[in-house]
N, C-alpha and C positions, 0 to 999 in steps of 0.2 A: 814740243816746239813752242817756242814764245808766240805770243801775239804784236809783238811790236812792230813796225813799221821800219822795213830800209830803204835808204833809195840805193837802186840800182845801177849799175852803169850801164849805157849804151850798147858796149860792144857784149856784157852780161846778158843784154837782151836779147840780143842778136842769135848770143849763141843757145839761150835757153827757145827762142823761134827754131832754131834748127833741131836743136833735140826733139823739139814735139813732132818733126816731120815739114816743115818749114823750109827745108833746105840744109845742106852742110857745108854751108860758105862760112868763111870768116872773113874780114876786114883785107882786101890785098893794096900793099901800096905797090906802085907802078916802079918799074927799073928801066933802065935802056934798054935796045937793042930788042923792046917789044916785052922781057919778059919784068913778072912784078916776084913780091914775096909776102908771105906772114907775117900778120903787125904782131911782136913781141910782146908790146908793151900789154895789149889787150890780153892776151893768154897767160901772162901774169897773175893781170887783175884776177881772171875769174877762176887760180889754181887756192890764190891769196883770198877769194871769198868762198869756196868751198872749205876750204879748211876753217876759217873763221865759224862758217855753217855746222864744221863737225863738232868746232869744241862747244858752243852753245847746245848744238843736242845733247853732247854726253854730260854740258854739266845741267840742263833740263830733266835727263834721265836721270842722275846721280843726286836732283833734291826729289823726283818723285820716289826714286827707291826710298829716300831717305825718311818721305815723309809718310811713305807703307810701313818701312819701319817703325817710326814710331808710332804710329794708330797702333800696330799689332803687342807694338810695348805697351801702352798705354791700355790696351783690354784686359779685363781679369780674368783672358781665358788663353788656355796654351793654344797660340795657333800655326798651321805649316803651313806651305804650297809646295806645291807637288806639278813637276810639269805633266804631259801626255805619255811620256816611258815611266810613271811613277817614281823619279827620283825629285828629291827637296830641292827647290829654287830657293827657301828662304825659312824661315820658323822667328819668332821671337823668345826671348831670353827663357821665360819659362816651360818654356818646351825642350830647349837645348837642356839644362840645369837638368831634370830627366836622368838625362844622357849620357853628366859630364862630360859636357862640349859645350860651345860656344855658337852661337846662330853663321860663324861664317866657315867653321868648321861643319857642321852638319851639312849644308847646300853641297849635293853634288852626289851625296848618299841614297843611299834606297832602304827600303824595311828590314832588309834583308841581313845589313849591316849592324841592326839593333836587336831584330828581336828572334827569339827561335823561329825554324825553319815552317811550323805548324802555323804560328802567329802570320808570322811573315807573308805566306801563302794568304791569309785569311785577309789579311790588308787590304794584297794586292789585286785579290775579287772582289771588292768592294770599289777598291779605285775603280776598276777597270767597269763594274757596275753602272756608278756617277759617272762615267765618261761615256758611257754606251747607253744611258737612257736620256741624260742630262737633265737630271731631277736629284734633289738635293738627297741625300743617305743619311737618315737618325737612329742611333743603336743605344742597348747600356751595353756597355763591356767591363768584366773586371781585370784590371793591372793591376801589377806591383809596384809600389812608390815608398823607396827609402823603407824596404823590409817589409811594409804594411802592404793587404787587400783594399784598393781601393775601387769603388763604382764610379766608373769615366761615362760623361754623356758626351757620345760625338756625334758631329754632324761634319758630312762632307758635301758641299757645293761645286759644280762644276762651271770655271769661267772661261772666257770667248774672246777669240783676237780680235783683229780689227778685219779684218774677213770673215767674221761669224763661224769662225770654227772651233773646237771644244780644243781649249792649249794645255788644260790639268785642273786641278782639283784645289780647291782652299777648304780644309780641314780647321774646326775648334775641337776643344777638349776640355768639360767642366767636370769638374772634381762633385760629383752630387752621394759624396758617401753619408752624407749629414743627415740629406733631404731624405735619402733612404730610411735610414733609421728614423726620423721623423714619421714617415708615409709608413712603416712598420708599426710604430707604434698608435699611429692613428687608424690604421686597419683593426689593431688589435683594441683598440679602444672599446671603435662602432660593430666587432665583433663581439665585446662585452654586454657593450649595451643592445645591440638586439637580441642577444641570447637572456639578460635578464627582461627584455620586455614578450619576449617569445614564454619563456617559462615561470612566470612569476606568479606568486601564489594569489593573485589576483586575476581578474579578467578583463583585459582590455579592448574595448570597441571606440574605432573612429568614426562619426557619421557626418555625412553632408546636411545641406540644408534642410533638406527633404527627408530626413531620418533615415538615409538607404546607410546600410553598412560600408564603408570604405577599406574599414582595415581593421584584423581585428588577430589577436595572436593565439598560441596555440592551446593556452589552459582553459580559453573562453571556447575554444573547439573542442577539446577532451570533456569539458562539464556537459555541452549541449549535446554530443554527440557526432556532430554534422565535419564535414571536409568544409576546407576552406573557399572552393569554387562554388559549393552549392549555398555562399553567405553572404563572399562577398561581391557589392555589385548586385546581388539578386533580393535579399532580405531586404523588409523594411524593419527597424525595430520594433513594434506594435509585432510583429508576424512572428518573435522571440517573448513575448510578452503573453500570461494572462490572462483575463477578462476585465477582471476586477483591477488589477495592476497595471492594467492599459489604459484602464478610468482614473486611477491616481494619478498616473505621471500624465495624464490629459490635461488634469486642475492644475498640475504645476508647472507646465510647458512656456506658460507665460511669464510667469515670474523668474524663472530660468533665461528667458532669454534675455530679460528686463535689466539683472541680477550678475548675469553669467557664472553662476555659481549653484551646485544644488547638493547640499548634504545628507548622509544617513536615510533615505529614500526608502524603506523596506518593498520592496517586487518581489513576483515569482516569475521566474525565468522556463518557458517549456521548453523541455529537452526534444529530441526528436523520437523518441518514443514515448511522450506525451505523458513524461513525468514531470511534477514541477518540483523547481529549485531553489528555497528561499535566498536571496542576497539581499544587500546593502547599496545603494547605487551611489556613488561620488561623480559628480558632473565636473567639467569646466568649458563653457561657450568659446567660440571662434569668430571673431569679427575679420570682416575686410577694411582696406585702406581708409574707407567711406563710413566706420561703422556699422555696417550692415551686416547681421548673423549669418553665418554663413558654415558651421558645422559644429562638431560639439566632442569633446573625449571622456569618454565614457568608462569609469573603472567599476567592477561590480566585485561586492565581498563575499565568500559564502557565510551563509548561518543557517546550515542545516545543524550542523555539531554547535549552535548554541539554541537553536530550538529544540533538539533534541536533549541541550540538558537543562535549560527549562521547564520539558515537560517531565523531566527523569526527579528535578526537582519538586518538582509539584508532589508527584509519587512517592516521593522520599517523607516529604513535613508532612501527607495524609499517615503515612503510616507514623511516624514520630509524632503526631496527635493520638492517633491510637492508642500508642504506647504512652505516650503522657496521662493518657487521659486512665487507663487501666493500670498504671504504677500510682496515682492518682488514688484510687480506688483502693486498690493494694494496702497505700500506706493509711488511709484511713481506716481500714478496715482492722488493721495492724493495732493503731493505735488505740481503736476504743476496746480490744478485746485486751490490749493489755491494762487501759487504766480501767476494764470490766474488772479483772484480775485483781488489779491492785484494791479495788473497793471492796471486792467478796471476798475475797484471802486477808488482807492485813486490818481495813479497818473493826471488825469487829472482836478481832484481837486486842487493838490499839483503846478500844472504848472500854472493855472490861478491865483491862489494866488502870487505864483510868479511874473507873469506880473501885478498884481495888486500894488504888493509892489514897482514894480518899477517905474510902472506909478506915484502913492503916491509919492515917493520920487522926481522924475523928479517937480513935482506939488508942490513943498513946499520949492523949492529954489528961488521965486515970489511972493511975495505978504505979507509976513509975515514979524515980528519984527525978527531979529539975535539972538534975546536968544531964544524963541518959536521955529523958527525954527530950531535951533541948538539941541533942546530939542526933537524936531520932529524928528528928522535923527537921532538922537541917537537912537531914538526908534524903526525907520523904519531899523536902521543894524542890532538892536537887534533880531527884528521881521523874518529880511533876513535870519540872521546867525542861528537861531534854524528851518528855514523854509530848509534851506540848508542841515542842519544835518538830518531831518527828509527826506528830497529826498535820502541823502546819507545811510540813513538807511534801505528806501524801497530797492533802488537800491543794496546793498550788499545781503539782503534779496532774492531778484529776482537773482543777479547774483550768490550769493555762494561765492565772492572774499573772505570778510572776515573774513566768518566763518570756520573755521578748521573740525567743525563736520559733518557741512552741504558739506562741500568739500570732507569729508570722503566718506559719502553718496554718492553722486554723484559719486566718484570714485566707490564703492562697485557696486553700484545699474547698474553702467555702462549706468549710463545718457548721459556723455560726453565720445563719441567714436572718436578715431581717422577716418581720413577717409578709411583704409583699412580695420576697422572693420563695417562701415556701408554700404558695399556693397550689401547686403543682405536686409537691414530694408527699409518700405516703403518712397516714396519721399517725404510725409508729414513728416516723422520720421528725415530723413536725417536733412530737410531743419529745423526743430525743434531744431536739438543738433547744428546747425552751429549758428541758431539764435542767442542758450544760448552762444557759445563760444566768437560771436561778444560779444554779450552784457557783459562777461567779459573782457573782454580785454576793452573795452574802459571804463569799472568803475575803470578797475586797472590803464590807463594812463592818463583820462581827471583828472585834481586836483578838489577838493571838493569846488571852489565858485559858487557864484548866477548865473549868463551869463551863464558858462558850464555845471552845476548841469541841469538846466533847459533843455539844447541842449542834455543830455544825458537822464533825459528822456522824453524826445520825441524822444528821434532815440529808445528807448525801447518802448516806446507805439506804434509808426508807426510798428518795427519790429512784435511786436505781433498780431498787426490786420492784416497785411500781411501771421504772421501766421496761423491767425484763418481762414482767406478766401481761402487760399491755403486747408487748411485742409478740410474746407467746400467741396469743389470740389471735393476733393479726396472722400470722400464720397460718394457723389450724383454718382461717374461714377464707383466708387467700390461697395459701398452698405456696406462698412464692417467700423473694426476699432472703437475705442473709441474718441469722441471727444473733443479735447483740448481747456479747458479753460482757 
């Protein structure tokens, strides 16, 4: 009904006083003979202002239909209404389309019309639900829409005449198949991630201000031993800790919170059978709004399997000292039996030959023709000069001058000691490495001819047999020692 303002007419009032109980007079004009009649004119008026009355209602009702209508057009959700018998008063466009129908074709239908008889039934408990408690009804259901499964969020509301009585139901219906799959995939997300912070080859603890456990996941439970109700809420961290590693992370607690940050930390973590457990501790602080510390997350690493190969290392380079040190031994021991060998086997082969050639050559400057002989000394320097190179051979050999590898050795093996490092080594030993160092020095300064090749080895031959009797003796009054050939 409008709000506007009419005026009335008199005899309108008249008759609107009797209707209310007023009386049921109308207007009588008077006639002769005593008797009157009904004024016309007036009962006109008031057939010609009712009707007036009616069309203003129904075009009142016809813009509020109209303008329900549109609201419901205008929503981006399919909506119906449903009188008190559960049949459609109205729906908008998106709900009809469904259907293939029209919103003025739907009005007058019931469920039963559209969907199987199971469905239909299920509706119709629902309606009858929201009309019998009058409390709104929120469900997911899945439909089929244009061949596809779709998840429909519905709600149904129950609305009220103008008597306060329940007239039917206003139903929506969102299409939430998106949100689904969204809400699936973010279950399966946070199902990810707690299962990689539940199982991770790390240990993680939460703690409050006060160092009490909060939260802590399951591999930091499998290391220590313990259930998770007798940690969390009950432990303080100190009470997982320690003695000595309760004293570290004490000195550093302040810097920590200072910092909010704390790396590589090394603790022992006691299990509940009162083993301990080396880790690694990785910090990061928690502040409030205000700044204020306020908890801490705690990862800890294990290093049991790197202190274990640490110390497996350790064991390994003593024993590969060992073995260095007695392949060490080996090779020197090696070497001087073999250049003992090459001094007692070759050189005094190499020195008689020597005196030989020169005897030969003294002996062939007498008695012969000048080309013979001249042909003979050429053969007798020839003979010299590789008998020479072959002394100068041994000789490098035995001394080590020429070789750079063999002088390596020597230096490594610590053959050749200065004399402040052989205070210590037996007096065969000493007199051993002075032997070698004469007999360098004089292969580095006599030159490589016949006369002094020879004179140098024999002062290496005498040297060595002076060493070997020396060493002899040490023996015989020691009883110990290896003996040098």
């Amino acid at each position: 009904m409008g709000f506007h303002r009419r005026v009335v007419p008199q005899s309108l009032r008249l008759f609107r006083s009797e209707m209310r109980g007023m009386g049921r007079t109308l207007p009588l004009l008077p006639e002769g003979n005593g008797r009157s009649r009904v004024d016309g004119s007036a009962l006109k008026m008031l057939v010609r202002h009712l009707q007036q009355q009616r069309r203003q209602d129904a075009e009142e009702l016809h813009r509020r239909k109209a303008s329900l209508q549109a609201l419901m057009e205008s929503l981006p959700l399919k909506v119906f209404v449903k009188d008190a018998r559960a049949r459609y008063v109205t729906c908008n466009a998106l709900f009809a389309h469904d259907r293939g129908l029209t919103p003025e074709q739907v009005a007058g239908r019931t469920d039963f019309d559209f969907y199987p008889l199971p469905e239909a039934e299920r509706f119709r408990h629902e309606d009858g639900w929201a009309l019998a408690s009058g409390s709104a009804l929120s469900v997911h259901e899945s439909q089929l829409q244009d061949g596809l499964e779709k998840i429909v969020h519905v709600v149904k509301t129950p609305f009220y005449d103008m008597h306060g009585k329940v007239a039917g139901v206003v139903g929506t219906l969102l299409d939430v198949t998106g949100n689904k799959e969204i809400e699936c995939r973010l279950r399966q997300f946070a199902y990810e991630n707690e299962d990689l912070y539940q199982y991770s080859p790390c240990a993680y603890q939460s703690l409050d201000a006060e160092g009490v456990v909060r939260r802590i996941n399951n591999t930091a439970l499998d290391w220590l031993g313990y259930k998770r109700d007798e940690i969390v809420g009950q432990l303080h961290l100190d009470d997982l800790l320690s003695e000595s590693s309760r004293l570290r992370f004490a000195a550093t607690l302040s810097d920590f919170v200072r910092l909010g940050e704390l790396h590589g930390l090394t603790l022992d973590l006691v299990r509940k059978d009162g083993c301990l457990l080396p880790v690694s501790l990785q910090a990061t602080a928690i502040y409030d709004d205000e700044g204020h510390f306020a908890g801490s997350h705690l990862t800890f690493s294990d290093m049991a399997l790197s202190c274990e190969l640490v110390r497996e290392q350790r064991v390994q380079q003593r024993y590969l000292d060992a073995y260095r040190q007695s392949l060490g031994a080996l090779r020197r021991e090696e070497r001087q039996r073999l250049i003992g060998g090459l001094q007692s086997c070759t050189m005094p082969q190499l020195d008689q030959l020597a005196q030989t050639l020169a005897v030969l050559a003294d002996g062939l400057s007498v008695g012969l023709p000048e080309a013979v002989g001249q042909n003979c000394r050429t053969q007798l320097e020839t003979a010299q000069r590789l008998l020479d190179q072959a002394i100068s051979g041994v000789l490098d050999v035995c001394s080590g001058a020429s070789s750079a590898a063999l002088d390596h050795m020597v230096r490594t093996d610590c053959t050749v000691r200065t004399a402040a490092e052989e205070g210590d080594l037996p007096v065969f030993e000493r007199r051993k490495n002075r032997c070698r160092r004469l007999a360098i020095g004089a292969s580095a300064t006599v030159p490589k001819n016949g006369a002094k090749a020879t004179l140098a080895a024999g002062f290496v031959k005498r040297r060595s047999g002076a060493l070997r009797r020396s060493q002899d003796r040490w023996q015989m009054t020691r009883g110990q020692g290896v003996p040098f050939c």
